[in-house]
PyMOL Python script that loads the backbone (N, CA, C, O; Angstrom):
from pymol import cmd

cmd.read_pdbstr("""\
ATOM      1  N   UNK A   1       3.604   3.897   2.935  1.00  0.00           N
ATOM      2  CA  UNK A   1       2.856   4.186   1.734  1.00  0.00           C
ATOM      3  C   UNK A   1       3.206   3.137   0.683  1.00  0.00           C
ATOM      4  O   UNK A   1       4.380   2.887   0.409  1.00  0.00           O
ATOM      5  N   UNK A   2       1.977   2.410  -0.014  1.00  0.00           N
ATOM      6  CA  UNK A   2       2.418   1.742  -0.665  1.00  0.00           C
ATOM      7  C   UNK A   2       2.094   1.837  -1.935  1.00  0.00           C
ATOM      8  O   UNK A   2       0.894   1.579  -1.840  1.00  0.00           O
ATOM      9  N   UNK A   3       2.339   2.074  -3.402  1.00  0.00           N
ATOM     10  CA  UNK A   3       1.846   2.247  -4.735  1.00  0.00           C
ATOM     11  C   UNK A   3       2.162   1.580  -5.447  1.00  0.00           C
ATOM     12  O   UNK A   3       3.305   1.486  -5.896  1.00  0.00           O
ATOM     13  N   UNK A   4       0.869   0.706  -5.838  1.00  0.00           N
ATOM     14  CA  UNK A   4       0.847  -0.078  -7.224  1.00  0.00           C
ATOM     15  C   UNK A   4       0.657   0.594  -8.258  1.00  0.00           C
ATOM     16  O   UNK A   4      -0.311   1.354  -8.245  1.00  0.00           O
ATOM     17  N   UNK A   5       1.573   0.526  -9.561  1.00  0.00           N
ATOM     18  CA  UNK A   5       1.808   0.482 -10.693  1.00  0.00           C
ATOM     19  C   UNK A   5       1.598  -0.116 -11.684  1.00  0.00           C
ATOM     20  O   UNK A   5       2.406  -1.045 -11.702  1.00  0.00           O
ATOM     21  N   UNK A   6       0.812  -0.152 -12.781  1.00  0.00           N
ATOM     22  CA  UNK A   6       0.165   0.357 -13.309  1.00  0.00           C
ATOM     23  C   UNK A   6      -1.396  -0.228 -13.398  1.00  0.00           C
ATOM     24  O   UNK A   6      -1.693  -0.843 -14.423  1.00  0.00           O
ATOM     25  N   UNK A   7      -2.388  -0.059 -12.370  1.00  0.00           N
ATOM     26  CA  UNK A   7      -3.193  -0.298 -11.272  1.00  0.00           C
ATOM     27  C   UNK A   7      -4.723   0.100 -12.207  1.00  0.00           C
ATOM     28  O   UNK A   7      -4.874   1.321 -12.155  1.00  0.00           O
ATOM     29  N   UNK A   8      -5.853  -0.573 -13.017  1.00  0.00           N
ATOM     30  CA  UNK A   8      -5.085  -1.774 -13.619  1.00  0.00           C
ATOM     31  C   UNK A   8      -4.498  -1.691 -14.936  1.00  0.00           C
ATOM     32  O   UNK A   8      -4.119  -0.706 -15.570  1.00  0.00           O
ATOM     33  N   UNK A   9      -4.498  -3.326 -15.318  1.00  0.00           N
ATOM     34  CA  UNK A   9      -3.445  -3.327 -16.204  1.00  0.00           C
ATOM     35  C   UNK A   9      -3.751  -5.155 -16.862  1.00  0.00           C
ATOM     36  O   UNK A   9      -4.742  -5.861 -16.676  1.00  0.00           O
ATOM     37  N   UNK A  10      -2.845  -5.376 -17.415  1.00  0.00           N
ATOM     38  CA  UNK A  10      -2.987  -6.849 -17.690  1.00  0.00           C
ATOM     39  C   UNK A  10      -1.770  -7.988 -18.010  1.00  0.00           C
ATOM     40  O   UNK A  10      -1.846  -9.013 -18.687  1.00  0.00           O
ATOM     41  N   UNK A  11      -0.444  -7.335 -17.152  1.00  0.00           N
ATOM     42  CA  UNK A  11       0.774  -8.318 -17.061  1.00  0.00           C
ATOM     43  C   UNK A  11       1.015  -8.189 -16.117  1.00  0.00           C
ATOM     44  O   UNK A  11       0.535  -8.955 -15.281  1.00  0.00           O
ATOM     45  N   UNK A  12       2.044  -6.967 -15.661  1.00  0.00           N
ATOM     46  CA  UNK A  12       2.839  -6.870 -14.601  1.00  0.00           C
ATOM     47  C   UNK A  12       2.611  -5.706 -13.705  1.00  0.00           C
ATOM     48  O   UNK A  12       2.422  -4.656 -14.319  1.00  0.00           O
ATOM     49  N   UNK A  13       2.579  -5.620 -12.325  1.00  0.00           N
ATOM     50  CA  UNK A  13       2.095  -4.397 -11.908  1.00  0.00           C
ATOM     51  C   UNK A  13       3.528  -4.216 -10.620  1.00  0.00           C
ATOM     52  O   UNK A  13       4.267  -5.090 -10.167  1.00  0.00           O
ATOM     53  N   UNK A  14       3.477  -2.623 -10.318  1.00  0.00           N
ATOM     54  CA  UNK A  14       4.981  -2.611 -10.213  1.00  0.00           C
ATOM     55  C   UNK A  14       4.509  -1.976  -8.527  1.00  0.00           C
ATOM     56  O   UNK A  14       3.582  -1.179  -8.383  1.00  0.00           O
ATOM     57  N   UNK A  15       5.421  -2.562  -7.262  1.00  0.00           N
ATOM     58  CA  UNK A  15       5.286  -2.521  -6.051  1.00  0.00           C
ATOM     59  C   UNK A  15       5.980  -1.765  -5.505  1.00  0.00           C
ATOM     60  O   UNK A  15       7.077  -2.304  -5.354  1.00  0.00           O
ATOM     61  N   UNK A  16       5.958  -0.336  -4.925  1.00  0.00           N
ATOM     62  CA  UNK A  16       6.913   0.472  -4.044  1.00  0.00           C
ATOM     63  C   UNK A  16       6.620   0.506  -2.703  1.00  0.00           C
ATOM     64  O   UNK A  16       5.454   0.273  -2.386  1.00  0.00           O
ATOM     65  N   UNK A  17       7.488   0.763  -1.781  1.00  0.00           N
ATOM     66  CA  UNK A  17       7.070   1.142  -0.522  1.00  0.00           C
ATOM     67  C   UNK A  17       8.272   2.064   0.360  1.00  0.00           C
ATOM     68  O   UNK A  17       9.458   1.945   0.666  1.00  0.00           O
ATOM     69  N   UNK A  18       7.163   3.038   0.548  1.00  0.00           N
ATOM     70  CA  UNK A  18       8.166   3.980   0.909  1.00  0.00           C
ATOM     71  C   UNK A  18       7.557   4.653   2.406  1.00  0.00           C
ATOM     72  O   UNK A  18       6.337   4.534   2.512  1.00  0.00           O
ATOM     73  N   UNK A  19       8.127   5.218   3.359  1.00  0.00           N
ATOM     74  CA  UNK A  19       7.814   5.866   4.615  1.00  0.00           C
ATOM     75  C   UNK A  19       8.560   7.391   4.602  1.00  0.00           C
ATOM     76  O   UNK A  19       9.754   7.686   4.643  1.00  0.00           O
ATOM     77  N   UNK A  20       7.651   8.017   4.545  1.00  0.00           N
ATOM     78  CA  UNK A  20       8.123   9.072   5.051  1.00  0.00           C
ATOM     79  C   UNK A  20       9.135   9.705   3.646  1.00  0.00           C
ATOM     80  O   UNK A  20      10.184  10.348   3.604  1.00  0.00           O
ATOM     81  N   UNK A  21       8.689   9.436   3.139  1.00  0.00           N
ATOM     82  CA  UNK A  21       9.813   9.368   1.674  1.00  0.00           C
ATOM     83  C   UNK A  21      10.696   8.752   1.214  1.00  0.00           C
ATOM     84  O   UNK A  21      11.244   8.692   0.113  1.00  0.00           O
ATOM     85  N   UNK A  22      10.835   8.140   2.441  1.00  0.00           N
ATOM     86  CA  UNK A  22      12.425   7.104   2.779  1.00  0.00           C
ATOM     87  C   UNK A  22      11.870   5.516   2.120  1.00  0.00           C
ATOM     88  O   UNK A  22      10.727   5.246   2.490  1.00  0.00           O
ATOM     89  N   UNK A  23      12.404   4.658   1.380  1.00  0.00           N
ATOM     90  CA  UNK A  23      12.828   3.351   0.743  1.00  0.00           C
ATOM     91  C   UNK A  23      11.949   2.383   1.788  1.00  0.00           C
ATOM     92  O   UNK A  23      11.467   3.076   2.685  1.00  0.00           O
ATOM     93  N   UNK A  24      11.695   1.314   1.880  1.00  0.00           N
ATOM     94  CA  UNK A  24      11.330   1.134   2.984  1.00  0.00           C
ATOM     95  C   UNK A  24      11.413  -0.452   2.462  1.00  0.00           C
ATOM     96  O   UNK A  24      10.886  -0.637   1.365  1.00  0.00           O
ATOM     97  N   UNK A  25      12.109  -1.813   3.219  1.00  0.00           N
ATOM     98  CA  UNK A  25      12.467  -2.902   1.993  1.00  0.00           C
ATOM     99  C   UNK A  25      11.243  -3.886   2.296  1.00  0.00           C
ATOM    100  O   UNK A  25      10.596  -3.678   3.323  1.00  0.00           O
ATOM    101  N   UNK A  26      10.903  -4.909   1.486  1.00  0.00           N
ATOM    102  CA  UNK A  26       9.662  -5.444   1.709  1.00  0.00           C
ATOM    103  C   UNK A  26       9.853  -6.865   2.257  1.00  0.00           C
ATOM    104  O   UNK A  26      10.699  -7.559   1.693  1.00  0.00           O
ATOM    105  N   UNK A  27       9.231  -7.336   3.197  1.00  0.00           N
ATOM    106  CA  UNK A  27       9.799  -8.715   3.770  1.00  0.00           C
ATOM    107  C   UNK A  27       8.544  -9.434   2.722  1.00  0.00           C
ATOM    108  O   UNK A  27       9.122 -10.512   2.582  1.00  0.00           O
ATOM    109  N   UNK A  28       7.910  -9.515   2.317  1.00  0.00           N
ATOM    110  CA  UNK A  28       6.761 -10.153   1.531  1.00  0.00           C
ATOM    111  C   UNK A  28       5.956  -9.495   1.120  1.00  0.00           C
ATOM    112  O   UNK A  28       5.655  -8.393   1.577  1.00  0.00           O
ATOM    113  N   UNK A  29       5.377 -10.119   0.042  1.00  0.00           N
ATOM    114  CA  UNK A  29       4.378 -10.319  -0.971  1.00  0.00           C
ATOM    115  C   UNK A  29       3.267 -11.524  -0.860  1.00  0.00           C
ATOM    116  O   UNK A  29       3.534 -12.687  -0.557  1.00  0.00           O
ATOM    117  N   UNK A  30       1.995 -11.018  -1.160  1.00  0.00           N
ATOM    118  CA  UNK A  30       1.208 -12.249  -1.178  1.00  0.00           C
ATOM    119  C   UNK A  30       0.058 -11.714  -1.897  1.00  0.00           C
ATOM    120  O   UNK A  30      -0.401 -10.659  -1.460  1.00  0.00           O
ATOM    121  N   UNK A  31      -0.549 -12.293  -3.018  1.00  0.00           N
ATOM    122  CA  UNK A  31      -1.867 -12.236  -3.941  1.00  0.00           C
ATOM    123  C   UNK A  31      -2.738 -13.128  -3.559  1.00  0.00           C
ATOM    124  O   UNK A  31      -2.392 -14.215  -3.096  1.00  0.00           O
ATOM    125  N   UNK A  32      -3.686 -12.851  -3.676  1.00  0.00           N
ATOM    126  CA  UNK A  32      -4.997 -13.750  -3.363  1.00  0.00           C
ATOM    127  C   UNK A  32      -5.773 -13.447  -4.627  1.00  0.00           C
ATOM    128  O   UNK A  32      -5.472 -12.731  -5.582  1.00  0.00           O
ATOM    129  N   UNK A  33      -6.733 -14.099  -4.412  1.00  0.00           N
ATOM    130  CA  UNK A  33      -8.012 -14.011  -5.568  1.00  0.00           C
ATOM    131  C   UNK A  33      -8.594 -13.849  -4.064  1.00  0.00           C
ATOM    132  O   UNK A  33      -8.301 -13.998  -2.878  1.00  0.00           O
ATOM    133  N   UNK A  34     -10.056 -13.267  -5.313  1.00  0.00           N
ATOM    134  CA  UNK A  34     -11.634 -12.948  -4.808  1.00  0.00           C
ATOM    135  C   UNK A  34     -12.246 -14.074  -3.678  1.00  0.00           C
ATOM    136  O   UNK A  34     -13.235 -13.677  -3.062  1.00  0.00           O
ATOM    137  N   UNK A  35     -11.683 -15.616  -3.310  1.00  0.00           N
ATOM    138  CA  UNK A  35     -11.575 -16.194  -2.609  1.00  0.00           C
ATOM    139  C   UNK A  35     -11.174 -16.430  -1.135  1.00  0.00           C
ATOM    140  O   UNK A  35     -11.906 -16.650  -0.170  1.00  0.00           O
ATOM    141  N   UNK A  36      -9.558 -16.308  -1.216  1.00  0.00           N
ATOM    142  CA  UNK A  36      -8.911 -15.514  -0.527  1.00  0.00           C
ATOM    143  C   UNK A  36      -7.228 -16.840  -0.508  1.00  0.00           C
ATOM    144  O   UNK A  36      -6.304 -17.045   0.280  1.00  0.00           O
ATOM    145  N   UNK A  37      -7.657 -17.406  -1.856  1.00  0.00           N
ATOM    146  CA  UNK A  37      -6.587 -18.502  -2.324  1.00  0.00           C
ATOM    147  C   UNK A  37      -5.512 -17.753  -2.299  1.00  0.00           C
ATOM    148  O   UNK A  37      -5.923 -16.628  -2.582  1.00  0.00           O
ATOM    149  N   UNK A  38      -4.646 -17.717  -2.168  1.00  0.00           N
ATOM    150  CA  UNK A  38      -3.306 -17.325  -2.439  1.00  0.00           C
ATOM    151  C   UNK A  38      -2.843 -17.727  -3.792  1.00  0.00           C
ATOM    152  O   UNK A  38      -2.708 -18.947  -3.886  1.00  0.00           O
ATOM    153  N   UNK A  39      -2.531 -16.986  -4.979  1.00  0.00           N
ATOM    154  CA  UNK A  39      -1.789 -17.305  -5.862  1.00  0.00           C
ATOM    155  C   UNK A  39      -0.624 -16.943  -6.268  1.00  0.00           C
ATOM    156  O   UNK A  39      -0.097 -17.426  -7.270  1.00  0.00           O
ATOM    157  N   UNK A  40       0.042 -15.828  -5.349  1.00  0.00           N
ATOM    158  CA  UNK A  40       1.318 -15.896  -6.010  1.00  0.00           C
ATOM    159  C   UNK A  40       1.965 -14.977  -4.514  1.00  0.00           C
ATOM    160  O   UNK A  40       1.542 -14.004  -3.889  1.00  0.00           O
ATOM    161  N   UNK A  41       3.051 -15.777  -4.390  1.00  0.00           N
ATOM    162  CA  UNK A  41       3.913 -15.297  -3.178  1.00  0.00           C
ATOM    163  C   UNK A  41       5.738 -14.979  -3.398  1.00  0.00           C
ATOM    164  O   UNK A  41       6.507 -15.602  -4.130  1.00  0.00           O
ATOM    165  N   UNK A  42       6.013 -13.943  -2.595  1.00  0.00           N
ATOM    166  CA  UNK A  42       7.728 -13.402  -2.572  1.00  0.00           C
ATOM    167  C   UNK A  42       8.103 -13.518  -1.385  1.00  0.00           C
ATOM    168  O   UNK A  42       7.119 -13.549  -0.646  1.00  0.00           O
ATOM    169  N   UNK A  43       9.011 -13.594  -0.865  1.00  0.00           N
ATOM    170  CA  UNK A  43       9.557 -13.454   0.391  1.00  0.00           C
ATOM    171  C   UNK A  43      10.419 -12.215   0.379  1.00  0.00           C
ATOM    172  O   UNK A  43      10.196 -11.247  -0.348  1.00  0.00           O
ATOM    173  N   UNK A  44      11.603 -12.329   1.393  1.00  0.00           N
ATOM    174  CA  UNK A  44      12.217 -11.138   1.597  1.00  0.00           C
ATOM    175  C   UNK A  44      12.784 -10.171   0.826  1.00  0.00           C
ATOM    176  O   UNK A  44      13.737 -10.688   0.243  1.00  0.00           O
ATOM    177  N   UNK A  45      12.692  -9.228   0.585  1.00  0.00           N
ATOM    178  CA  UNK A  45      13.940  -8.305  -0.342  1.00  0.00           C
ATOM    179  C   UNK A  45      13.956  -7.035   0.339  1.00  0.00           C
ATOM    180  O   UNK A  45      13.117  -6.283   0.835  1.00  0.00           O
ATOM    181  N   UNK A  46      15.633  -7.070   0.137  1.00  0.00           N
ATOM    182  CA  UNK A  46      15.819  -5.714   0.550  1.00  0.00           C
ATOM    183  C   UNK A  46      15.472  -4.486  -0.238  1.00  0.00           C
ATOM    184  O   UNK A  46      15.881  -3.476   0.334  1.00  0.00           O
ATOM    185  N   UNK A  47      14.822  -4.235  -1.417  1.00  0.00           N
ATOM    186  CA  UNK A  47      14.340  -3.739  -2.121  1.00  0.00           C
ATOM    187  C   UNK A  47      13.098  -3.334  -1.797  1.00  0.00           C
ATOM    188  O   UNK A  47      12.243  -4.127  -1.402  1.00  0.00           O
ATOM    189  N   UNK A  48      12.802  -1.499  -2.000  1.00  0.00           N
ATOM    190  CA  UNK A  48      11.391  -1.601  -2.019  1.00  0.00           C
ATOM    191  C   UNK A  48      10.547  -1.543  -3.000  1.00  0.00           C
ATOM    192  O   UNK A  48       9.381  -1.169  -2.868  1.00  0.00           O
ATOM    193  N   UNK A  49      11.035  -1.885  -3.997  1.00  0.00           N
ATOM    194  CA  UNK A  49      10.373  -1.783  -5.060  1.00  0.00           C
ATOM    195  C   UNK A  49      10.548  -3.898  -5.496  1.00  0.00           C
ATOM    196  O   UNK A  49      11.478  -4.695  -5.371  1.00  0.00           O
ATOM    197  N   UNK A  50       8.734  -4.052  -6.142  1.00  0.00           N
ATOM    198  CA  UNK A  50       8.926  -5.013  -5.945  1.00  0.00           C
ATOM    199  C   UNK A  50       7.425  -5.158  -7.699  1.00  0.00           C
ATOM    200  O   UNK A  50       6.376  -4.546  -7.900  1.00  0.00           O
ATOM    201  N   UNK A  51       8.127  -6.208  -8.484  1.00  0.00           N
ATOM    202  CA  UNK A  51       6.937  -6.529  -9.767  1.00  0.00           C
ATOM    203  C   UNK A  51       6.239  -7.676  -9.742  1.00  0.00           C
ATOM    204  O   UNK A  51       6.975  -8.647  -9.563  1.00  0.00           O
ATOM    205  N   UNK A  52       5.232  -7.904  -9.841  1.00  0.00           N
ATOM    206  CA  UNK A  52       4.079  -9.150  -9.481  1.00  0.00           C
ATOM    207  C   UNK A  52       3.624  -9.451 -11.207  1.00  0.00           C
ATOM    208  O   UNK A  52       3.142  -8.643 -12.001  1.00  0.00           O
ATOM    209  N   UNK A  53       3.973 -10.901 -11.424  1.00  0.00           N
ATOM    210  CA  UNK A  53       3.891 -10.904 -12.572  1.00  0.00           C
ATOM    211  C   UNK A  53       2.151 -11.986 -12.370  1.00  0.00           C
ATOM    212  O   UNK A  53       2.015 -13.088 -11.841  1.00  0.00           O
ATOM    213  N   UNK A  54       1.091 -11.089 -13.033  1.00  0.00           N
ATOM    214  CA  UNK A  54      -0.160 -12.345 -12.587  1.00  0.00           C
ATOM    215  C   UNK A  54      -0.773 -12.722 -14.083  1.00  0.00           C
ATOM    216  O   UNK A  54      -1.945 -13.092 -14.133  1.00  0.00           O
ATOM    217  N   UNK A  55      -0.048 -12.639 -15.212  1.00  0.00           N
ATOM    218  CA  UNK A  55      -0.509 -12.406 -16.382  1.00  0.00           C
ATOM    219  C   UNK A  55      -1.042 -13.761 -16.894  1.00  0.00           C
ATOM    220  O   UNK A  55      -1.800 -13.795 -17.864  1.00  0.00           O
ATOM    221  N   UNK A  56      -0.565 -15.118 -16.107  1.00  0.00           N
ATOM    222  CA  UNK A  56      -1.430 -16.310 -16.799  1.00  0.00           C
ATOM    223  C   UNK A  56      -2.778 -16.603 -15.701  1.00  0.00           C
ATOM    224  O   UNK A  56      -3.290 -17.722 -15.742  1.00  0.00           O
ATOM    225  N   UNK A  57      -3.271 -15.668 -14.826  1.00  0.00           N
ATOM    226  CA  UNK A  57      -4.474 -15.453 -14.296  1.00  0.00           C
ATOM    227  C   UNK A  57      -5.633 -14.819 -14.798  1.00  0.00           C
ATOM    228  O   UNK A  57      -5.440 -13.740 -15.359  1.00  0.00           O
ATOM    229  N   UNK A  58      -6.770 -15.230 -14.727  1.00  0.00           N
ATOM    230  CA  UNK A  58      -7.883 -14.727 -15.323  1.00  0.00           C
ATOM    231  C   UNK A  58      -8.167 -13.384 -14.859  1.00  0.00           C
ATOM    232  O   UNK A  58      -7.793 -13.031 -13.741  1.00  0.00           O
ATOM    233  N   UNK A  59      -8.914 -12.469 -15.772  1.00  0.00           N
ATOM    234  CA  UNK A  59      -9.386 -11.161 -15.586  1.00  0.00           C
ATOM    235  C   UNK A  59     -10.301 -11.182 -13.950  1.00  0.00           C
ATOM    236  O   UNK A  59     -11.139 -12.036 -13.664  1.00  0.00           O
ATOM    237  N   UNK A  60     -10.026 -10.429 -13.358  1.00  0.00           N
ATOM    238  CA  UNK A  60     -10.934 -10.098 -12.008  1.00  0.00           C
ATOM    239  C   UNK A  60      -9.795  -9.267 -11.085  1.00  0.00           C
ATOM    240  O   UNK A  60      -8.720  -8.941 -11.587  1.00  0.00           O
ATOM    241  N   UNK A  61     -10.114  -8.977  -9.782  1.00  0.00           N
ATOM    242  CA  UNK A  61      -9.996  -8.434  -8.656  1.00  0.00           C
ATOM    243  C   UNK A  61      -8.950  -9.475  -8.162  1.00  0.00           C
ATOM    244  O   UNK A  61      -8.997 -10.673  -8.442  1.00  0.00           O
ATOM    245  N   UNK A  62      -8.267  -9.046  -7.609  1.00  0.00           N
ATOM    246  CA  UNK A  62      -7.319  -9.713  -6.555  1.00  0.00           C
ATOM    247  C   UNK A  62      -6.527  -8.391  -5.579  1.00  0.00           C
ATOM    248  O   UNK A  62      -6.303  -7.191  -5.740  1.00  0.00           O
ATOM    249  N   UNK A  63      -6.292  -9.387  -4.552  1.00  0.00           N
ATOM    250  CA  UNK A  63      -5.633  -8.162  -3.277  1.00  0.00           C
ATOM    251  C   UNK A  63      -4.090  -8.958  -3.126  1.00  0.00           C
ATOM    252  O   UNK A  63      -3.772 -10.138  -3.280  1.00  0.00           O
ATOM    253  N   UNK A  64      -3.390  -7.867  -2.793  1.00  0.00           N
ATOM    254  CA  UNK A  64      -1.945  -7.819  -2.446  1.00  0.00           C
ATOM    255  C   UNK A  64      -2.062  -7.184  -1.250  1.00  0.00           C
ATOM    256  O   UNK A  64      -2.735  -6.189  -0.984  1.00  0.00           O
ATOM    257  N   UNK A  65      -1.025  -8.137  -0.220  1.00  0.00           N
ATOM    258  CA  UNK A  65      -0.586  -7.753   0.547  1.00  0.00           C
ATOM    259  C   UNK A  65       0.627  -7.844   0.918  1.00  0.00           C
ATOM    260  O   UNK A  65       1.297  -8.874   0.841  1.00  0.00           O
ATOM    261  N   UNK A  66       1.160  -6.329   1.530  1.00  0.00           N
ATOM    262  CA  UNK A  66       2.771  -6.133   1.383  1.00  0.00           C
ATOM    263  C   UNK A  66       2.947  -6.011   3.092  1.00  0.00           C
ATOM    264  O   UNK A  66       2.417  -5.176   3.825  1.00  0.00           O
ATOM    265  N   UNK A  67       3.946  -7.216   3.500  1.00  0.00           N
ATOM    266  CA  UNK A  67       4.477  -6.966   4.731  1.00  0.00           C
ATOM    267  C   UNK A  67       6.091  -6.098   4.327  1.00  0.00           C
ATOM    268  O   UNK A  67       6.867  -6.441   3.435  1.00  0.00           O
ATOM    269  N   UNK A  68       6.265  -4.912   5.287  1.00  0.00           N
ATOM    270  CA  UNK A  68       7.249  -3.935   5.170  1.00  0.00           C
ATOM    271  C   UNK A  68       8.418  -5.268   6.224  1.00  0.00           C
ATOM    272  O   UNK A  68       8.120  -6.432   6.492  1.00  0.00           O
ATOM    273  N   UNK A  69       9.835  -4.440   6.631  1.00  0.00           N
ATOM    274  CA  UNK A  69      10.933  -4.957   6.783  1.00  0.00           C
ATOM    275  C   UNK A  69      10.554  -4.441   8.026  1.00  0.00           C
ATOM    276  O   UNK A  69      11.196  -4.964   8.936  1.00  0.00           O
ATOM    277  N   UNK A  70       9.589  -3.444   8.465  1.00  0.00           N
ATOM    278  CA  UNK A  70       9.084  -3.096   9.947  1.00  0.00           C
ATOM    279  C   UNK A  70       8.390  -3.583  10.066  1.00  0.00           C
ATOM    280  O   UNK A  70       7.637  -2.899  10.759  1.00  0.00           O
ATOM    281  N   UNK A  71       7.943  -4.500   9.862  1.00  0.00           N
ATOM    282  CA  UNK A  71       6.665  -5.539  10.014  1.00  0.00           C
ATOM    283  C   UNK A  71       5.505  -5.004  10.104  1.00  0.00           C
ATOM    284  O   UNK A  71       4.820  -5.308  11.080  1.00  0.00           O
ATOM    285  N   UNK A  72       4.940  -3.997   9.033  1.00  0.00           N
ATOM    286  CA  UNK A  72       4.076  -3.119   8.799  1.00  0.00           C
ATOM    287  C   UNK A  72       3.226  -3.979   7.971  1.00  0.00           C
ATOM    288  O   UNK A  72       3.777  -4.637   7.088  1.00  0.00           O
ATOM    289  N   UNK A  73       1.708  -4.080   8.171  1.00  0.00           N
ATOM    290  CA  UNK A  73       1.402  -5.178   6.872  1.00  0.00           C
ATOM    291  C   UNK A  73      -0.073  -3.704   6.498  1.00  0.00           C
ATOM    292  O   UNK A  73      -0.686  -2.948   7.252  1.00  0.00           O
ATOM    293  N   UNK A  74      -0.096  -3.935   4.890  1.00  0.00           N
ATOM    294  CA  UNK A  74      -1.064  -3.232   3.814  1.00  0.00           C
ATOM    295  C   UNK A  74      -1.757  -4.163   3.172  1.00  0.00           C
ATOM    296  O   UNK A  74      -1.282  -5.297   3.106  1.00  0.00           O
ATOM    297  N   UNK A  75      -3.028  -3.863   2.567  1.00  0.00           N
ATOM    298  CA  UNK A  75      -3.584  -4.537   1.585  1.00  0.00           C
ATOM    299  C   UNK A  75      -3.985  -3.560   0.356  1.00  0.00           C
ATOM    300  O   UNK A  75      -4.491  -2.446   0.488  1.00  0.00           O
ATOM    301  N   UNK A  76      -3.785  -3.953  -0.395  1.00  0.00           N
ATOM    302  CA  UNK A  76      -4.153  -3.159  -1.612  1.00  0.00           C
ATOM    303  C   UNK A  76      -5.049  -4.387  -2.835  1.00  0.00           C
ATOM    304  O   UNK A  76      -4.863  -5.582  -3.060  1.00  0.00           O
ATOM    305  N   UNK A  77      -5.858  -3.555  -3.296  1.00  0.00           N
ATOM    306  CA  UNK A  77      -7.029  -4.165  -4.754  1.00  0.00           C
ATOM    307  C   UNK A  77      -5.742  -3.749  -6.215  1.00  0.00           C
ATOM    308  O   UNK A  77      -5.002  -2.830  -6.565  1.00  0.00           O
ATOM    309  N   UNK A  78      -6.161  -5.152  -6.656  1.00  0.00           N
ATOM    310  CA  UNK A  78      -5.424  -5.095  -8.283  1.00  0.00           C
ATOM    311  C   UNK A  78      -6.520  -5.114  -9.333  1.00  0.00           C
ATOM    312  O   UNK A  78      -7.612  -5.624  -9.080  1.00  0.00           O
ATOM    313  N   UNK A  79      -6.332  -4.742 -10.130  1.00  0.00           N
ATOM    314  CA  UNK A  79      -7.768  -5.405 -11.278  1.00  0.00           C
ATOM    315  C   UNK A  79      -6.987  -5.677 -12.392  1.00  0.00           C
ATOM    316  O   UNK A  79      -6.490  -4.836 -13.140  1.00  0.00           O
ATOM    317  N   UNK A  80      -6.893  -6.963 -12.478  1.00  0.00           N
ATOM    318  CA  UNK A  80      -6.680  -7.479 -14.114  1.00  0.00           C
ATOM    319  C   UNK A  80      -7.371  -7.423 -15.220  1.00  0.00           C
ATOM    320  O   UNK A  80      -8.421  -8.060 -15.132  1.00  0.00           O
ATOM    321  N   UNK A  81      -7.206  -6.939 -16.179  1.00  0.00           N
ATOM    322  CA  UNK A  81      -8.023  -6.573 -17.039  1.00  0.00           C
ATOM    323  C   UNK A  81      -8.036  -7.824 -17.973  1.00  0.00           C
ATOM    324  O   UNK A  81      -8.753  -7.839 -18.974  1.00  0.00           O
TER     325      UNK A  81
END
""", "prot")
cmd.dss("prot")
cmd.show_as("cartoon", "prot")
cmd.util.cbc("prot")
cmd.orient("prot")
């Protein structure tokens, strides 16, 4: 399960991932635009909680995708306001 925070918004939006209730740590991060450019990337953390800062990007749609530490991969919609 993955929940973006505060979905939308117009700085920072905040990344959890959790299974089963349980923590779950994130091997990556990756944003795209409406394209499918990549603009902003994380690598590993043992953390599942994770903040995407996209605030010098223009207003629109962009997707995140979160690969888990189980090599679980999600996509989720952002909207920058």
């Amino acid at each position: 399960n993955i929940s973006i925070t505060t979905n939308p918004n117009k700085w920072t939006f905040q990344i959890a991932v959790t299974k089963n209730e349980q923590a779950v740590g994130i091997k990556n991060i990756t944003v795209y635009d409406m394209l499918g450019k990549i603009i902003w990337q994380s690598g590993a953390s043992s953390n599942n909680i994770a903040n995407i800062d996209i605030s010098s990007y223009s207003q629109g749609i962009y997707y995140v995708s979160v690969i888990t530490e189980n090599g679980e991969r999600q996509m989720r919609k952002i909207i920058k306001q």
